[in-house]
N, C-alpha and C positions, 0 to 999 in steps of 0.2 A: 266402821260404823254401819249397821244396821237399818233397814230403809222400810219405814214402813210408813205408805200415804197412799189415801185412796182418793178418788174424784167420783159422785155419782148423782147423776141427776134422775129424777121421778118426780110422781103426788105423794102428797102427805096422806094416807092412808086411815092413820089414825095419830092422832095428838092426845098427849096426857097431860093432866094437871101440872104444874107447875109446882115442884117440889123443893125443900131445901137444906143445903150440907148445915150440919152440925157448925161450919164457920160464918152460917151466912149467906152462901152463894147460892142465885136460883139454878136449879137445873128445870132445862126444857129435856123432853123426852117424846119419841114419836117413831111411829114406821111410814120408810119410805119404800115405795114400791117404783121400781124400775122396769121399761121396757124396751127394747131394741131391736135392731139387728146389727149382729157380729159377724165378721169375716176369720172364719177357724180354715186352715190349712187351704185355702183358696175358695170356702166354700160361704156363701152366706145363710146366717142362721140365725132363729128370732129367739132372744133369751128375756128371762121375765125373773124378776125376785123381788123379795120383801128385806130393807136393813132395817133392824132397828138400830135406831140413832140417841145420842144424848148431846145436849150441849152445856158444858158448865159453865154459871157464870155468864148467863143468858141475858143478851140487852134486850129493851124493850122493840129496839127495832128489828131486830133480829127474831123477836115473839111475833110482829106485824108480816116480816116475810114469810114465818111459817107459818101462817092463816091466809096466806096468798093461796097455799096446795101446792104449785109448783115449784121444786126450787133444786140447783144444784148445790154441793155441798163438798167440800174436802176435810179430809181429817187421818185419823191413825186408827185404827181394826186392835180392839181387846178380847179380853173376855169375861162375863160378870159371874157372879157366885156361881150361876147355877150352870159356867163350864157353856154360854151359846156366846156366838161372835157379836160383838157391840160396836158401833162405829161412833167413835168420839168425835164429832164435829167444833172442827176449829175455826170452820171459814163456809161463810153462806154468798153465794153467787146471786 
């Protein structure tokens, strides 16, 4: 088996309307922007990026936590039509 899960917390950067599958289900969609510092080969370094994120199938409480701005988030790394990495959130912290 194959293992693919991510863990990342940041701000919501930007939030997009509220869209929805052809069966029904809402998707939320949004970029998260992360900041830190990392410990690479014994050394510590401050790393920064943007995910965009989707969530299918979006509750309403889960719409309430991301209008918090902060939030951590787990899920599984794709990639959409246009071939960029997309981070499917399964699980908001």
């Amino acid at each position: 088996m194959h293992n693919n899960k991510t863990i990342l917390s940041g701000n919501i950067v930007k939030l997009y309307p509220l869209k929805q599958t052809p069966e029904g289900l809402q998707v939320a969609s949004f970029v998260l922007e992360h900041s830190s510092i990392q410990n690479e080969a014994k050394i510590d370094r401050a790393v920064k990026c943007r995910m965009f994120c989707l969530i299918v199938g979006v509750s309403m409480e889960q719409i309430a936590q991301l209008e918090s701005g902060f939030i951590s988030v787990e899920g599984f790394l794709s990639q959409n039509s246009k071939a960029q990495i997309v981070l499917n959130v399964t699980k908001i912290y």
